[in-house]
Wavefront OBJ file of the C-alpha trace (Angstrom):
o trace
v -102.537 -129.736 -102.779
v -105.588 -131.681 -104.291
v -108.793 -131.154 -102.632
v -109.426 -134.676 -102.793
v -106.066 -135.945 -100.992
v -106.434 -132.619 -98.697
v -104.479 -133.382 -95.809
v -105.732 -132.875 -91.809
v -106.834 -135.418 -89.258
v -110.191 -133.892 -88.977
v -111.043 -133.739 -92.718
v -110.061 -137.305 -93.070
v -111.506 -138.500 -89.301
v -113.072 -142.111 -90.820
v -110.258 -143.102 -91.961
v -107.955 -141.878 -89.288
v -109.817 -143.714 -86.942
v -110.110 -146.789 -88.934
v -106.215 -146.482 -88.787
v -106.491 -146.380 -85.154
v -108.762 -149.428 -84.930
v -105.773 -150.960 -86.766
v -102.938 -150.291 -85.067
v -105.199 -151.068 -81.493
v -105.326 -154.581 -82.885
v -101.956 -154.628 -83.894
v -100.777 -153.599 -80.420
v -103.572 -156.768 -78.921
v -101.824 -158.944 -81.381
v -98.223 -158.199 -79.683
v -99.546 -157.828 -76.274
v -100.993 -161.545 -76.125
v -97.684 -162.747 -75.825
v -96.259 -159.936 -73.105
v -97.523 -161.792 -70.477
v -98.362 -165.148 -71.193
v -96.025 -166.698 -73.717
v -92.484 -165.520 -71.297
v -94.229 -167.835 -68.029
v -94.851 -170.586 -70.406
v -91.069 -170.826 -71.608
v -90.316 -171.952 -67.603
v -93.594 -173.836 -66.568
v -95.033 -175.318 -69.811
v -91.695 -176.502 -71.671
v -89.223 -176.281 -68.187
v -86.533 -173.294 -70.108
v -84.794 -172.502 -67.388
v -82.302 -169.924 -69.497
v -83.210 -166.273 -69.959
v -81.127 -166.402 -72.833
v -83.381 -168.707 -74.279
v -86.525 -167.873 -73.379
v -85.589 -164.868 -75.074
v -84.665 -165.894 -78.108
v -88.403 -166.021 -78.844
v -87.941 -161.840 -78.516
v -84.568 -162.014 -80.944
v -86.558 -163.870 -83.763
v -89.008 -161.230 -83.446
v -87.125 -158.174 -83.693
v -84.660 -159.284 -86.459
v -87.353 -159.930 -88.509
v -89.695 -156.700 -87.466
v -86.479 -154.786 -88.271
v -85.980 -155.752 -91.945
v -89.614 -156.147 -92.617
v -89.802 -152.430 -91.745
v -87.236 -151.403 -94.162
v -88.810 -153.142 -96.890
v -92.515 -152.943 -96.406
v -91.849 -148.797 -96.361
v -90.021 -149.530 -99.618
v -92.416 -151.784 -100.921
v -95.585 -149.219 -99.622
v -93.681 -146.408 -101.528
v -93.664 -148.691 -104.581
v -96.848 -150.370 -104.398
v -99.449 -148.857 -101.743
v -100.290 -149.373 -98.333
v -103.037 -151.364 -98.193
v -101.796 -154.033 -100.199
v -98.847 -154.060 -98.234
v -100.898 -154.079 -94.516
v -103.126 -157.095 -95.722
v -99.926 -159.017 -96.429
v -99.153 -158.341 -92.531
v -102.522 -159.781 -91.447
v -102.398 -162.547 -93.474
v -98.963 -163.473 -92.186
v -100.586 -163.300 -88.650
v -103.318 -166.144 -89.047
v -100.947 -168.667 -87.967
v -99.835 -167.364 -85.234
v -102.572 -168.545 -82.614
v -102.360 -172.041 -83.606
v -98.734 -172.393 -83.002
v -98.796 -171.008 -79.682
v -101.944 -173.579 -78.686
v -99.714 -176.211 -80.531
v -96.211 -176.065 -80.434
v -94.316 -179.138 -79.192
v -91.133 -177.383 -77.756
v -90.068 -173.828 -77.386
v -88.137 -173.493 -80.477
v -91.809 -173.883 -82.325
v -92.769 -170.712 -79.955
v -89.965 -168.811 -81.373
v -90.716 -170.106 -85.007
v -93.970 -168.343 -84.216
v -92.802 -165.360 -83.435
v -90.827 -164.735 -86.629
v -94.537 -164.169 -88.394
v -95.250 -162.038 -85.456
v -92.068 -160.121 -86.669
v -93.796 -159.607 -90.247
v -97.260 -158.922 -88.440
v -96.173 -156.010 -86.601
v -93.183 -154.736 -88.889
v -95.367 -154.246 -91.851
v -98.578 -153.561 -90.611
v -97.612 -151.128 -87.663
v -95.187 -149.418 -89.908
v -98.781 -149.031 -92.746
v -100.798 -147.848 -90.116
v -98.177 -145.177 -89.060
v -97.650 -144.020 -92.368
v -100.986 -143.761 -93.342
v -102.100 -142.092 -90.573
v -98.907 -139.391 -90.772
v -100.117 -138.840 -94.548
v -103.617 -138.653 -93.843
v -102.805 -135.751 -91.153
v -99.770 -133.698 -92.936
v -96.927 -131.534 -91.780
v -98.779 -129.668 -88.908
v -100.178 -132.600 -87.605
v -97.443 -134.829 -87.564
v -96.163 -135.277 -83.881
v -99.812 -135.976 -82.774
v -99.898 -138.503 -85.675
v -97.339 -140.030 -84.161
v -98.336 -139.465 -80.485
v -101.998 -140.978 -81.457
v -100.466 -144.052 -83.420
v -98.215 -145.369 -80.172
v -100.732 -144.422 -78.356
v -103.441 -146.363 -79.272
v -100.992 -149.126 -80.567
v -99.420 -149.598 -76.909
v -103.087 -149.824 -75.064
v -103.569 -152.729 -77.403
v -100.041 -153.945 -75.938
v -101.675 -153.296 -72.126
v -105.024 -154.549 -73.018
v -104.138 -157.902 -74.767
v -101.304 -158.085 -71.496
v -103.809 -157.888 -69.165
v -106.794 -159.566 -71.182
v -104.506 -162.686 -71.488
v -103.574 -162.596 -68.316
v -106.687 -163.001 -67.032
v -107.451 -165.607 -68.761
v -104.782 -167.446 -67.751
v -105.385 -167.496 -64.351
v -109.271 -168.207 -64.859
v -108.205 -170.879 -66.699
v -104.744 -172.173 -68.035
v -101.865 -170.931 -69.900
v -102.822 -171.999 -73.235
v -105.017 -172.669 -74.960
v -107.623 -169.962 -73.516
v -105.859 -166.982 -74.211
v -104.783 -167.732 -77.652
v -108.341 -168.146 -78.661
v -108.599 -164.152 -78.456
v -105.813 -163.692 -80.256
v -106.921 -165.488 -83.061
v -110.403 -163.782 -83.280
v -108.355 -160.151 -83.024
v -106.415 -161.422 -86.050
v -109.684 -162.489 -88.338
v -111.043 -159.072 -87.530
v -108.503 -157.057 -88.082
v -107.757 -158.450 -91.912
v -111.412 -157.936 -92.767
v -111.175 -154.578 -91.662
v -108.053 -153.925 -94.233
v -109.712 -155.790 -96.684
v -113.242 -154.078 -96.966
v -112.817 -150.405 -94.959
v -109.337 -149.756 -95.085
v -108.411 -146.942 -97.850
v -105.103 -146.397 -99.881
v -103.210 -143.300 -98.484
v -100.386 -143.028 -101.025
v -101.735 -140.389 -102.862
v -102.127 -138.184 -100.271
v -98.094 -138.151 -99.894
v -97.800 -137.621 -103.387
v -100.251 -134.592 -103.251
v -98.198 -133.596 -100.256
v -95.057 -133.647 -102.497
v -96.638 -131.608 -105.482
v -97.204 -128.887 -102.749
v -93.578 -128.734 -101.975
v -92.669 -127.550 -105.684
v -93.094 -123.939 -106.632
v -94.573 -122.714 -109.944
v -91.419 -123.259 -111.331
v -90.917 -126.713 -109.941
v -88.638 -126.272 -107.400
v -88.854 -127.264 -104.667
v -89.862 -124.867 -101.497
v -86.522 -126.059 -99.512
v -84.270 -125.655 -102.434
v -83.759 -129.164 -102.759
v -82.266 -130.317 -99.601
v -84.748 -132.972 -99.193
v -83.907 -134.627 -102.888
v -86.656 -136.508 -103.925
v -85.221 -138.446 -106.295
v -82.666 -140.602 -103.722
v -81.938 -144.028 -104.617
v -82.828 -146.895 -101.625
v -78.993 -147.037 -100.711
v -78.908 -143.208 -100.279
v -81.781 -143.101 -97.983
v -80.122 -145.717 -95.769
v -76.739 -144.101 -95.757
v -78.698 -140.677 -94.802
v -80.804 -141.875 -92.120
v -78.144 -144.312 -90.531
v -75.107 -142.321 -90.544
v -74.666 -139.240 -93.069
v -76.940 -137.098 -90.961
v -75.968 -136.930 -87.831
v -79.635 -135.989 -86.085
v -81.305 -139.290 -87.608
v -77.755 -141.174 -86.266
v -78.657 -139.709 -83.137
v -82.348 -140.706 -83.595
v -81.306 -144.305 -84.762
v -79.405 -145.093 -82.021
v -81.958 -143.435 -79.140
v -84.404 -145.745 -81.164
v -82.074 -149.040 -80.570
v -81.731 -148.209 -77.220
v -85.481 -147.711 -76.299
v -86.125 -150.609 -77.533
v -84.168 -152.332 -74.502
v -86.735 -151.485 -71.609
v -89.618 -152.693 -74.406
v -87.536 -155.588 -74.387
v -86.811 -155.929 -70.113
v -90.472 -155.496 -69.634
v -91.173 -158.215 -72.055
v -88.922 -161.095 -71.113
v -87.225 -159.616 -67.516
v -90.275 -158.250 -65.649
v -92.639 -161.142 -65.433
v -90.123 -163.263 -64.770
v -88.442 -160.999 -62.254
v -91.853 -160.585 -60.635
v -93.192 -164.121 -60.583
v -89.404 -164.587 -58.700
v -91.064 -162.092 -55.938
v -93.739 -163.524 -55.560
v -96.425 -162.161 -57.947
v -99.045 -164.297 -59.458
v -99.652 -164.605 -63.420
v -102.522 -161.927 -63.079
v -100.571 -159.382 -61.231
v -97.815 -159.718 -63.316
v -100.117 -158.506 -66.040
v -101.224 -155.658 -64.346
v -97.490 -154.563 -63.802
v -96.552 -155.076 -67.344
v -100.041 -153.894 -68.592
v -99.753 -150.452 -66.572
v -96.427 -149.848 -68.218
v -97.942 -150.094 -71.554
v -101.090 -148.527 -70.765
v -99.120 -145.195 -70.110
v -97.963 -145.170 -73.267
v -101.330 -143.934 -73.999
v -99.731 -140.211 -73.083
v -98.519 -140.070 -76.440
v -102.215 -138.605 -77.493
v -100.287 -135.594 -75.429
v -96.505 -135.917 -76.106
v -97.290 -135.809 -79.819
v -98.454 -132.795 -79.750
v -96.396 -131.428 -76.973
v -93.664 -132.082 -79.561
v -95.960 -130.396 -82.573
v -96.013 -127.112 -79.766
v -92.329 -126.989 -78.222
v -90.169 -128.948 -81.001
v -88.870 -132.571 -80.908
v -85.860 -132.633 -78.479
v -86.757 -131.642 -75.508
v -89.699 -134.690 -74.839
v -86.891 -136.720 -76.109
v -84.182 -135.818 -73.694
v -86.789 -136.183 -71.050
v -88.527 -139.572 -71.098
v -84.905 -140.836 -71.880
v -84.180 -139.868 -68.286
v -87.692 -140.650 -66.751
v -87.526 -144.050 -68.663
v -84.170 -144.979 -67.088
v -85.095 -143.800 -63.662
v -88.302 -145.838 -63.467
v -86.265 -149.130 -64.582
v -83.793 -148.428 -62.012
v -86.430 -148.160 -59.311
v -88.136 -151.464 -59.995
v -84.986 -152.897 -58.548
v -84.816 -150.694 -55.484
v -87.936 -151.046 -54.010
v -89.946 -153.992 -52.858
v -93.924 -153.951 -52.893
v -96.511 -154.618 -55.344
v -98.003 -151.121 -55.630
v -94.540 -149.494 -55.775
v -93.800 -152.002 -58.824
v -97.000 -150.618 -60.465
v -96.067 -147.074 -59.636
v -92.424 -147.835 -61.272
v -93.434 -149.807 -63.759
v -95.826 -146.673 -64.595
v -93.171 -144.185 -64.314
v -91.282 -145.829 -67.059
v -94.143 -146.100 -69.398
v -94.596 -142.248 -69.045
v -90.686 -142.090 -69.567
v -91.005 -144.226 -73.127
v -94.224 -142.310 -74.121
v -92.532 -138.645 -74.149
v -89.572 -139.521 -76.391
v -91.533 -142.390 -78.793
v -93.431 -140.450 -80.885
v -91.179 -137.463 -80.570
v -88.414 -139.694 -82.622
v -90.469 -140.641 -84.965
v -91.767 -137.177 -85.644
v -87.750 -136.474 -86.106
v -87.240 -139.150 -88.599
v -90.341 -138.120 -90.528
v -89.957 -134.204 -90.446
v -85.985 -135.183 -92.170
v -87.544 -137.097 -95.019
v -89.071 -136.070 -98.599
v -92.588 -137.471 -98.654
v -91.598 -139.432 -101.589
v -89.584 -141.001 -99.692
v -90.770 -140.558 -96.142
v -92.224 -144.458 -95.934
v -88.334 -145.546 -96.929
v -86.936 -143.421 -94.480
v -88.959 -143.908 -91.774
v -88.299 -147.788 -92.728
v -84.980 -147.098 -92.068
v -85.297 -145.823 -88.307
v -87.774 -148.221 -87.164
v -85.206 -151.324 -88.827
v -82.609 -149.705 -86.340
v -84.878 -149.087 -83.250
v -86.640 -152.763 -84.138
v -83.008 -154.162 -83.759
v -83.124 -152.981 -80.299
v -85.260 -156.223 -79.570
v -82.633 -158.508 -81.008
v -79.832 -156.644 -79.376
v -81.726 -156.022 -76.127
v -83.029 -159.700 -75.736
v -78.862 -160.889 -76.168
v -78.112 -158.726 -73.817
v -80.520 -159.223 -71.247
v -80.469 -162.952 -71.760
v -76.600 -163.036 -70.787
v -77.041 -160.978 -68.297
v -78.986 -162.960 -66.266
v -77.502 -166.340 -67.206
v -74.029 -165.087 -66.370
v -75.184 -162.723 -63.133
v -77.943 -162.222 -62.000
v -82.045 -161.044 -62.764
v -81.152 -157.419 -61.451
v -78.396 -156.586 -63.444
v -80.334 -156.455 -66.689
v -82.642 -153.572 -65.027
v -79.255 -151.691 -63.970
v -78.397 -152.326 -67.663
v -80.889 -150.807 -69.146
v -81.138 -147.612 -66.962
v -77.488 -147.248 -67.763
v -77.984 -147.735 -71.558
v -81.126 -145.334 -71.622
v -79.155 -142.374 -69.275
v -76.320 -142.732 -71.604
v -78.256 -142.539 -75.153
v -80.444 -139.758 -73.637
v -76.747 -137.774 -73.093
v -76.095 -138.296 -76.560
v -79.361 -136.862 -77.928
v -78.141 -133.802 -75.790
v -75.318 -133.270 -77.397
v -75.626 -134.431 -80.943
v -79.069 -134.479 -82.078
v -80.458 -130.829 -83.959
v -84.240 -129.704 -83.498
v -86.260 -131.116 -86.668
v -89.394 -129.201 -86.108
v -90.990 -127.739 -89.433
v -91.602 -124.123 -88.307
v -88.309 -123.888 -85.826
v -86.324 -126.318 -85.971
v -82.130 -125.743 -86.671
v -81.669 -129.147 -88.299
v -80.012 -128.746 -91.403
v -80.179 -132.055 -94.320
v -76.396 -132.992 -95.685
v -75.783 -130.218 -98.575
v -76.166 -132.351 -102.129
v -73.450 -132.791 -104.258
v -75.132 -132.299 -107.228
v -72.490 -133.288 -109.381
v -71.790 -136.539 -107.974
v -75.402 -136.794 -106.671
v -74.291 -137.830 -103.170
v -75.045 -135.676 -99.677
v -71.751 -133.979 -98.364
v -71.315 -135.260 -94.569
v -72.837 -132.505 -92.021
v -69.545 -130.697 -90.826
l 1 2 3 4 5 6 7 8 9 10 11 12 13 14 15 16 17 18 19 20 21 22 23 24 25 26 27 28 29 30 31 32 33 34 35 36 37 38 39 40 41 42 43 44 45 46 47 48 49 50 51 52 53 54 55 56 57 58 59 60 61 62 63 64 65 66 67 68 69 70 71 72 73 74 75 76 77 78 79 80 81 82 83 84 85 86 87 88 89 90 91 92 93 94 95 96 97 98 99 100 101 102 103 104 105 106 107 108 109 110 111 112 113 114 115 116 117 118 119 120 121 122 123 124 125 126 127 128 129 130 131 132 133 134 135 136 137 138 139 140 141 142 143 144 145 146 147 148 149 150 151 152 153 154 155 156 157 158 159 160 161 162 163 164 165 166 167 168 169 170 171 172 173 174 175 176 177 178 179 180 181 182 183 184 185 186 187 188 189 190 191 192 193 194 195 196 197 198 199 200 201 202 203 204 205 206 207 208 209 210 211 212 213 214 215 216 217 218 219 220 221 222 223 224 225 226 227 228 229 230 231 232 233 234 235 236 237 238 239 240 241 242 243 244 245 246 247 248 249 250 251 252 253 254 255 256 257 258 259 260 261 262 263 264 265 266 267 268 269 270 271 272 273 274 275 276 277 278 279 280 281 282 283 284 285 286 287 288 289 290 291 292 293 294 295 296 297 298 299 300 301 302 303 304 305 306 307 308 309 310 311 312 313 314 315 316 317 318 319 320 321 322 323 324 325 326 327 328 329 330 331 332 333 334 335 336 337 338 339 340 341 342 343 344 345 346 347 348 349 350 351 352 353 354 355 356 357 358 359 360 361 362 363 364 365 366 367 368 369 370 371 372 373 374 375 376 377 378 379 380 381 382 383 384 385 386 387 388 389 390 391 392 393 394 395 396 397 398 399 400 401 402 403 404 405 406 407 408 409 410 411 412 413 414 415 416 417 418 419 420 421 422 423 424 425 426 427 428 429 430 431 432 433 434 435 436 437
């Protein structure tokens, strides 16, 4: 590998923490709506329909799906860094339509840019901080990345929250979320660094002296778009596996967004309590520094199987117990649930792909788990409409307990050093992967 695109998190610190300054703001950029933006669907515009207040949450993931797909294919094509400053400059009009907007349907006009804010510049901060660490590094890459991105959700939560209650639902808190977004493009304009050549100096160490590559080709570099997405949606069975835990994460990032502070407002809860409940959930997600690297030491699957569970238990709970502090404690438990399998799938989807290619197929996971929101937010929405509040939260523990079986059975163990996945064997002749038997 080239000295100069030498891979490691400490070599290339500055800009792996300049990555993590991004991502931070990213996660404030999402989190100034968690709290805020779901009380002002009922009490500034009088939405009395889940279904609808959520829709704000359906334009959001739809278009944070696709725009993950295609900003990793576009970042493979053209560089990160182009690619990230086109996510902050879809962001800057984000704070005036939330001060502004006449009627809800503006507020979920809004949130389609917040869709191409986080899909393309959380998916260039992950992948530039994966290439800037390498192979050995990876899981705490990942673990470091949702980490720091998921305070941001807590902080700007809570931060917003505050504000609100000091003052008024809008147009206070929106004020910080417009000076987040100004700071956060001049950072990717001026300090920000292209990482694309480290992945390509990553990929030149793969080859032998012959050319060949060290895993006899399993990992093709050469796949077209369309055979990366058939790969990582269905031809391997693993990233199936991984695809569909990712969709179904998604739905308690989804309850916790639209579900908890109106459930909790429902019991009683004022605006800034709320945000403590919903803040605390994402503020655990700050675990992932650990569960990273817990994956890096003991393989992939097993933090997987487990926050699966943990998640599904502490949704269940909130709906069992009654009490503030037992709300935080759930609401906690969760968090620690969602931060033990996060990163761990993405180090799954990442360890599967060429690093040619990695970008696109990492694109290709997050568009599935990112259509988790859409599906999630439907879901939820008719839940409640058609039953009641409660029923979403035994839902989604259902859901997650059921996914978290099927990573049991189905998904292989991707580490680099001992892991038994296996890629679908390459037809050569017809240039297409055989399906895993």
């Amino acid at each position: 590998m080239s000295g100069e695109y030498a891979q490691g998190i400490r070599r290339n610190w500055r800009q792996f923490a300049l990555q993590i300054a991004t991502v931070f703001a990213v996660g404030l950029t999402m989190g100034s709506q968690r709290n805020v933006v779901p009380i002002m669907g009922e009490e500034t515009f009088g939405v009395e329909s889940l279904l609808v207040i959520g829709s704000f949450v359906v334009s959001f993931g739809i278009v944070k799906a696709v725009l993950n797909l295609y900003s990793g294919k576009w970042a493979d094509a053209y560089g990160r860094k182009p690619i990230l400053i086109l996510g902050w400059i879809a962001a800057l009009p984000i704070p005036i339509i939330l001060i502004y907007a006449p009627s809800w349907s503006w507020i979920a006009v809004g949130n389609v840019l917040l869709g191409v804010n986080q899909g393309v510049a959380w998916s260039m901060s992950m992948i530039s901080k994966i290439e800037l660490a390498g192979p050995d590094q990876r899981g705490l890459a990942a673990g470091l990345d949702e980490a720091f991105g998921y305070t941001g959700v807590a902080a700007g939560a809570w931060l917003t929250g505050v504000i609100a209650a000091q003052y008024s639902l809008r147009p206070e808190p929106f004020y910080f979320l417009a000076a987040v977004i100004v700071v956060a493009l001049l950072l990717a304009i001026v300090l920000i660094e292209e990482t694309l050549p480290y992945a390509k100096a990553e990929a030149a160490g793969l080859e032998d002296d012959d050319g060949v590559e060290a895993d006899g080709g399993t990992n093709d570099a050469n796949l077209s778009f369309t055979e990366i997405v058939k790969r990582a949606t269905y031809q391997d069975r693993t990233l199936f596996t991984a695809a569909q835990a990712g969709h179904v994460e998604n739905f308690v990032d989804t309850l916790v967004w639209i579900a908890f502070p109106l459930f909790l407002v429902a019991q009683g809860l004022d605006v800034a309590q709320v945000g403590v409940v919903v803040g605390v959930h994402s503020a655990a997600y700050f675990l992932q520094v650990y569960t990273g690297r817990l994956g890096d030491r003991v393989g992939r699957k097993p933090p997987i199987v487990a926050g699966f569970f943990l998640a599904g238990a502490g949704v269940l709970g909130m709906v069992l117990v009654e009490g503030y502090l037992w709300w935080i404690v759930l609401s906690a438990l969760s968090g620690v649930g969602m931060a033990l399998h996060y990163p761990n799938l993405i180090a799954v989807a990442s360890d599967a792909a060429h690093p040619l290619w990695r970008s696109t197929g990492l694109g290709v996971y997050r568009l599935w788990r990112d259509l988790g929101y859409a599906v999630g937010a439907i879901l939820i929405g008719v839940t409640v409409d058609v039953l009641f509040i409660e029923a979403a939260f035994y839902g989604t523990a259902i859901a997650m307990f059921l996914s978290g079986s099927l990573v049991v059975v189905w998904m292989d163990e991707t580490h680099p050093e001992f892991g038994t996945h296996e890629p679908p064997t390459m037809d050569t002749a017809a240039g297409h992967p055989e399906p895993e038997d």
